[in-house]
C-alpha positions as CSV (number, residue, x, y, z in Angstrom):
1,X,209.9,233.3,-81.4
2,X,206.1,233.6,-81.3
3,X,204.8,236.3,-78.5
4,X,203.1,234.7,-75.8
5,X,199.4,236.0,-74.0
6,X,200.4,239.2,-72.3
7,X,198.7,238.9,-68.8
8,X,199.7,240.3,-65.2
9,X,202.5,238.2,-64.0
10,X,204.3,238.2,-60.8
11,X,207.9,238.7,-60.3
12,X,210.7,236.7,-58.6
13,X,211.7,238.8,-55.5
14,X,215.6,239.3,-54.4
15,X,215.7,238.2,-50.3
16,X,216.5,240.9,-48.1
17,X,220.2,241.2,-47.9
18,X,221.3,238.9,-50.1
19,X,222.2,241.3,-53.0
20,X,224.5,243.1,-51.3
21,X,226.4,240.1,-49.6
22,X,226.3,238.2,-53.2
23,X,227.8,241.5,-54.4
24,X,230.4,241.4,-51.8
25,X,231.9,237.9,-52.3
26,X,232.2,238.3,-56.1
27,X,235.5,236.8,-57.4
28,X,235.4,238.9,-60.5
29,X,237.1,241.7,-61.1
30,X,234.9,244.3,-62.8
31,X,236.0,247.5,-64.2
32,X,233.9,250.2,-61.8
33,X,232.2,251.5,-65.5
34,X,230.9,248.3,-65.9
35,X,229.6,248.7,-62.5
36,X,227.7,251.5,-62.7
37,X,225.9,251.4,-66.0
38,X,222.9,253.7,-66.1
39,X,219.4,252.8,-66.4
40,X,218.8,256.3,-68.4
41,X,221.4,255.4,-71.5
42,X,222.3,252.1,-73.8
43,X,226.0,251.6,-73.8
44,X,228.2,249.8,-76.8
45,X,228.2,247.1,-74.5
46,X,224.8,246.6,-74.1
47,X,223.1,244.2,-76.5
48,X,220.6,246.2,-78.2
49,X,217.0,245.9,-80.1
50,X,216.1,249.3,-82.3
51,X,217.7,252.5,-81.9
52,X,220.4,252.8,-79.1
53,X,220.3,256.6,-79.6
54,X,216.4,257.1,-79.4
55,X,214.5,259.3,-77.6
56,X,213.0,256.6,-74.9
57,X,216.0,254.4,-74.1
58,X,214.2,251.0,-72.1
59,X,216.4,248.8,-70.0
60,X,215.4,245.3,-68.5
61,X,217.4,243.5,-65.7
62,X,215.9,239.8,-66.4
63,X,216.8,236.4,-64.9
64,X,216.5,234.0,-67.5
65,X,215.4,231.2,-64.6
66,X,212.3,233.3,-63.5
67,X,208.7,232.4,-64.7
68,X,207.7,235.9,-64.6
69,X,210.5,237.2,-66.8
70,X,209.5,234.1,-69.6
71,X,206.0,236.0,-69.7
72,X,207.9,239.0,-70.8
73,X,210.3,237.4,-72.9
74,X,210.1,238.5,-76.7
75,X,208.7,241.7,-75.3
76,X,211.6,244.0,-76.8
77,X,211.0,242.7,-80.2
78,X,207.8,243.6,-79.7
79,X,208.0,247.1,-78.6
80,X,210.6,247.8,-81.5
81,X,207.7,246.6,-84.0
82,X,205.6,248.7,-82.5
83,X,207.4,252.0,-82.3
84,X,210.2,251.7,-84.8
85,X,213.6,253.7,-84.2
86,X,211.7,256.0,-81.5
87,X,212.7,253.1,-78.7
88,X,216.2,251.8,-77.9
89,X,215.9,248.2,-75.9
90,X,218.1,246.6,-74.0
91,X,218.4,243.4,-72.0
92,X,220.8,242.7,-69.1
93,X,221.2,240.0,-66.6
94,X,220.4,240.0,-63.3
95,X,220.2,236.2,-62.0
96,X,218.8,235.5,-58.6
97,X,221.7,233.2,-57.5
98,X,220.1,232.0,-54.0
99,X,216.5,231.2,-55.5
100,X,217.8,230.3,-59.4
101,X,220.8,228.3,-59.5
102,X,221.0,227.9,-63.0
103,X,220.1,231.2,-64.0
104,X,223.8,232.4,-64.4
105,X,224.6,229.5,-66.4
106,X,222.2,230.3,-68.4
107,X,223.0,234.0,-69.1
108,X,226.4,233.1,-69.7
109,X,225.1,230.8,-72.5
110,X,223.2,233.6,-74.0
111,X,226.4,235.3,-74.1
112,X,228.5,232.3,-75.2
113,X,225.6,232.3,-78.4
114,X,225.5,236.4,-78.4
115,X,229.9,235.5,-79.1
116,X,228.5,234.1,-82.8
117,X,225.7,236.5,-83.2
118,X,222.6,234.9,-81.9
119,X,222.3,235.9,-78.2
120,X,218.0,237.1,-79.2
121,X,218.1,234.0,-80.6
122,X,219.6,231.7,-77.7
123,X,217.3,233.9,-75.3
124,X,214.2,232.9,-76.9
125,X,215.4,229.2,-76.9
126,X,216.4,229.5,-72.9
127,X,213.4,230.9,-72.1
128,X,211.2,229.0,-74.5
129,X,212.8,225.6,-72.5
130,X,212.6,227.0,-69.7
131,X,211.2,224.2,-67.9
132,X,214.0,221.3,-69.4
133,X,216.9,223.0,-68.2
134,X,215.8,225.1,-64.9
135,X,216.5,221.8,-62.6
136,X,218.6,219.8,-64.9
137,X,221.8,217.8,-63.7
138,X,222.9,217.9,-67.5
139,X,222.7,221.4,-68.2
140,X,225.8,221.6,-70.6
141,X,224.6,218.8,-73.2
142,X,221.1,220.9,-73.3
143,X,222.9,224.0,-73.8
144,X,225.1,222.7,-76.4
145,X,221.9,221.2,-78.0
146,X,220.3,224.6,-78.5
147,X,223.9,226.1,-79.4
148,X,223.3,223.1,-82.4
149,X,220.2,224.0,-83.0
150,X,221.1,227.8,-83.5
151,X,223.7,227.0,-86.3
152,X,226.9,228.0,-84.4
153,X,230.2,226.4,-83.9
154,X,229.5,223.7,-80.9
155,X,233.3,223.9,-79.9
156,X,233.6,227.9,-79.6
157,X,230.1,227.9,-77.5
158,X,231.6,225.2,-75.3
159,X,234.6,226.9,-74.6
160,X,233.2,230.2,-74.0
161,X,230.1,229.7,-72.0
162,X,232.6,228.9,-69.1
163,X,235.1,231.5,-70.4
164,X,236.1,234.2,-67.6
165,X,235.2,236.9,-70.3
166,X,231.5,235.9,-70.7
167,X,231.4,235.2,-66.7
168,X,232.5,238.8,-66.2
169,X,230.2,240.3,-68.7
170,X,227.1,238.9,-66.8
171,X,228.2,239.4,-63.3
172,X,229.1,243.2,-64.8
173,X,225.2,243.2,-65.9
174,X,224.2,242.1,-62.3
175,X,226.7,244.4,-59.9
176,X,224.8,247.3,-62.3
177,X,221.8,246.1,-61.3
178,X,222.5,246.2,-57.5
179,X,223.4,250.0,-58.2
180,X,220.5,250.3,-59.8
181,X,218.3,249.1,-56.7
182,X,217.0,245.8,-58.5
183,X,215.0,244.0,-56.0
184,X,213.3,241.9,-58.2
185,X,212.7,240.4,-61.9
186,X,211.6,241.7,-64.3
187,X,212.5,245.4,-63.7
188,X,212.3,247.8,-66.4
189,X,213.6,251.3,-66.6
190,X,212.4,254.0,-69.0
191,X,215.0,257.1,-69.5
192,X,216.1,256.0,-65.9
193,X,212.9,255.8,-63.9
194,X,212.0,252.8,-62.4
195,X,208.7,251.4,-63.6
196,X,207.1,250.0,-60.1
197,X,204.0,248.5,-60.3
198,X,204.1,247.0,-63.6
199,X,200.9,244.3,-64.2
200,X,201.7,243.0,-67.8
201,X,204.3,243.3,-71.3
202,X,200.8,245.5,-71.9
203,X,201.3,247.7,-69.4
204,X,204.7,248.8,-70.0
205,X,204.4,249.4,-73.8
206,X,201.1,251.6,-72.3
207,X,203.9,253.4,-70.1
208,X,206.4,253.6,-73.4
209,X,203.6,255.0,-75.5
210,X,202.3,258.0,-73.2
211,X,206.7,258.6,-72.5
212,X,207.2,259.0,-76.4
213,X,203.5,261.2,-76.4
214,X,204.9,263.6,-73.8
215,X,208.5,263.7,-75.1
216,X,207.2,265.0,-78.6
217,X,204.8,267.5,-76.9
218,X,207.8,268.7,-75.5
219,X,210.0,268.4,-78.1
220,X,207.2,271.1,-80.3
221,X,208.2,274.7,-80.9
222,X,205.9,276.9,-78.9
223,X,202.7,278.5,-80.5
224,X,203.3,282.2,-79.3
């Protein structure tokens, strides 16, 4: 998928409130692991770009729906070009249900695709449409279209983007989120620190950069 300009973007806001009641009237039962996945480690379940066990671990809660995370989408690939096996990088969902109402959908198609082995691929094609399918009243053809257009087995996709294992995994991704104080997308986490103020895909892999110059200062053996 070809990188787009990187440029300071906004960011689609959660309402006040609405997190935690969302949270509360969740008909899925998720294990309390799931839950409570940290923002400082990349866990098997996790889908992963470069080196799950490196020495800066970044985590992204996206909503596949929100303009501002398409301006960041690819940005994983590119920060594992950039720095190699020294970054781990992973994705997880956190749709804004109230404000995006195909944004769950959606993540469950990523994982429906991610089922065959393509979920990068069926993210770059969600959020490179994003504009077809974000109001669409036939959101199911387009999905199966991509699914088509990715190679994979139509029938398996259909049945499992609506299958209660793929609907738990993303609802897993968001309740982690809420414990992780998400309040908006894109949030991105670096060894567990919230990165607040972020203006651009720029600025964070500025942010990764100086992270991976302190951590091998640190990491020398001392001079005296």
């Amino acid at each position: 998928m070809p990188m787009k300009t990187w440029k300071t973007v906004g960011i689609c806001v959660v309402a006040f409130g609405l997190a935690f009641g969302i949270w509360q009237l969740t008909k899925l039962t998720i294990p309390e692991n799931e839950k409570n996945k940290p923002t400082d480690q990349i866990l098997t379940t996790d889908w992963v770009l470069g080196n799950p066990q490196a020495i800066i671990k970044v985590v992204e809660y996206s909503d596949l729906q929100c303009p501002a995370c398409k301006l960041y989408s690819g940005v994983g690939e590119r920060i594992v070009d950039l720095f190699g096996n020294q970054v781990g990088f992973t994705y997880r969902h956190f749709p804004l249900k109230q404000i995006h109402p195909n944004a769950t959908i959606a993540a469950q198609a990523a994982e429906a695709a991610g089922k065959q082995g393509k979920f990068w691929e069926m993210m770059g094609l969600l959020f490179e449409h994003q504009a077809e399918w974000e109001g669409s009243n036939q959101i199911f053809g387009l999905y199966t279209d991509y699914a088509k257009t990715l190679g994979l087995n139509q029938d398996q996709f259909r049945r499992e983007i609506d299958a209660k294992e793929v609907k738990s995994l993303v609802e897993a991704d968001y309740l982690s989120g809420l414990v992780a104080k998400v309040d908006a997308t894109p949030t991105f986490y670096i060894n567990g620190q919230k990165i607040n103020n972020l203006k651009s895909a720029e600025d964070l892999i500025t942010r990764i950069r100086f992270e991976l110059e302190d951590a091998t200062k640190s990491s020398q053996p001392s001079k005296e």
